[in-house]
C-alpha positions as CSV (number, residue, x, y, z in Angstrom):
1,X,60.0,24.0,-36.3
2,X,57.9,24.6,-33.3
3,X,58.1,22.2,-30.0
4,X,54.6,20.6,-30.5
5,X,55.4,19.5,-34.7
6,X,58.2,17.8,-33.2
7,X,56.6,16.0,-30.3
8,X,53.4,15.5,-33.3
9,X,57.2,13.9,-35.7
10,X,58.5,12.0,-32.8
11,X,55.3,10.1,-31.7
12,X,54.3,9.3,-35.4
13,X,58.2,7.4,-35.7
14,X,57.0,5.9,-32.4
15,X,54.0,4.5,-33.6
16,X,55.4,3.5,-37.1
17,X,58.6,1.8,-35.2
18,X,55.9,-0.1,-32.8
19,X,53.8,-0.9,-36.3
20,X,57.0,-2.5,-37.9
21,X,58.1,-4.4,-34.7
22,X,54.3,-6.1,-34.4
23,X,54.3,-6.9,-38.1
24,X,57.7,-8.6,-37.4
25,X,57.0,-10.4,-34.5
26,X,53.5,-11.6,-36.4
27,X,55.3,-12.6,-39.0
28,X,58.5,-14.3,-37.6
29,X,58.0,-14.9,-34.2
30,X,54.7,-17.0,-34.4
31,X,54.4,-20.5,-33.6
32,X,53.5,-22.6,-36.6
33,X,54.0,-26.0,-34.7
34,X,50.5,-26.4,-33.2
35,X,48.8,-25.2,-36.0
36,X,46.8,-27.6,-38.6
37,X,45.7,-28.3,-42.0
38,X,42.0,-29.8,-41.8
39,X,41.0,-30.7,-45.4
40,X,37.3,-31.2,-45.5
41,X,35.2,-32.7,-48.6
42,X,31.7,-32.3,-48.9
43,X,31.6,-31.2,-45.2
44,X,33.9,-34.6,-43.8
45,X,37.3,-34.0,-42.4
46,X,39.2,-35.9,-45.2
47,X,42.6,-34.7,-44.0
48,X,44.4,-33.2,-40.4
49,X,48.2,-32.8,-41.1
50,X,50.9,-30.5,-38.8
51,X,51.3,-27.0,-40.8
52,X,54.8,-28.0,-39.8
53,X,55.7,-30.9,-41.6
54,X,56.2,-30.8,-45.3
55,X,53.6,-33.1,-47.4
56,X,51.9,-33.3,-50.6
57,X,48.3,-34.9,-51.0
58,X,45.9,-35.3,-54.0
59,X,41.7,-35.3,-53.3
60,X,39.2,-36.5,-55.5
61,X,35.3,-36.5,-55.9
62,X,33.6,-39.3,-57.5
63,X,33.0,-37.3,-60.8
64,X,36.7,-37.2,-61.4
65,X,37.7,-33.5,-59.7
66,X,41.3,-33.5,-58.3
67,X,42.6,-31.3,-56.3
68,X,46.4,-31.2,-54.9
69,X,47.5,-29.7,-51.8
70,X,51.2,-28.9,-50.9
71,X,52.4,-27.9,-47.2
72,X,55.8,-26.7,-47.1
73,X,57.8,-24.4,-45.4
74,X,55.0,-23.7,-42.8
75,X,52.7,-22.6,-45.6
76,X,49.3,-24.4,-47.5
77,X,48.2,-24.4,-50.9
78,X,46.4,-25.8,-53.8
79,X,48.7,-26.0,-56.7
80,X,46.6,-27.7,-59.3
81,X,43.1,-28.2,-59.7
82,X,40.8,-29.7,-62.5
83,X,37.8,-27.5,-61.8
84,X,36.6,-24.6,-64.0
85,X,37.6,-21.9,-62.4
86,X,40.7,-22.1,-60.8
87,X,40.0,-20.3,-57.5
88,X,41.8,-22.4,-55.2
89,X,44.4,-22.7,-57.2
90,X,44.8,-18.9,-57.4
91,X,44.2,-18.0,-53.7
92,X,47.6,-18.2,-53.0
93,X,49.5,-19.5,-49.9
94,X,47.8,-19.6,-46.5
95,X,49.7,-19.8,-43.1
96,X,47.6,-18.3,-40.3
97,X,45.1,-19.2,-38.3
98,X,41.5,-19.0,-39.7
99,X,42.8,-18.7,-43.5
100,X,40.5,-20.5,-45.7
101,X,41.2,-22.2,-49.7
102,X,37.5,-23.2,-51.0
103,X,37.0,-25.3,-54.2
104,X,33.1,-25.0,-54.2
105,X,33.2,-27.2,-57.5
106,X,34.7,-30.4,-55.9
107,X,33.4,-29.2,-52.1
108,X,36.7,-28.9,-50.7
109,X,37.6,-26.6,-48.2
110,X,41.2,-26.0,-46.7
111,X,41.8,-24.4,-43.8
112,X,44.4,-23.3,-40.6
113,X,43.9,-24.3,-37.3
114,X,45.2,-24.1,-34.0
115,X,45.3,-27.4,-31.6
């Protein structure tokens, strides 16, 4: 094997060890304590809770649409839902800043803040 593949071997490690070790650190080593829940309905904040404190809320519309959110363990989701399609229910877990849940039936948004 000739010097410059194994410098080309060697820096590619580097880089995948630097990868794994920010993946880490973004996964582990953030701080979920300042960061928010803000629940808005038909474009009114309807609910601000910690990301950090473990709660479970249900939100309806005036034609009978539910919606229930859980936070626990640092995470936010809709776990069941009433409307149609099921979107919000099947977007899954959000935890980071800027993720978004949307039930466009019953006008209900969910996202992650920081304060």
């Amino acid at each position: 094997m000739t010097d410059k593949r194994k410098r080309e071997l060697i820096l590619i490690a580097v880089l995948c060890v630097f990868g794994l070790l920010l993946l880490l650190w973004q996964r582990l080593g953030s701080n979920k304590r300042g960061m928010r829940v803000i629940v808005s309905q038909y474009g009114t904040v309807v609910g601000d809770y910690p990301l950090s404190k473990d709660r479970e809320d249900v939100f309806q519309t005036s034609d009978g649409g539910v919606n229930t959110l859980i936070i626990h363990n640092g995470e936010a989701w809709i776990s069941e839902a009433n409307c149609p399609d099921k979107v919000c229910v099947h977007t899954g877990r959000i935890s980071r800043t800027g993720e978004i849940i949307a039930c466009l039936p019953h006008r209900l948004v969910v996202q992650i803040s920081e304060r």
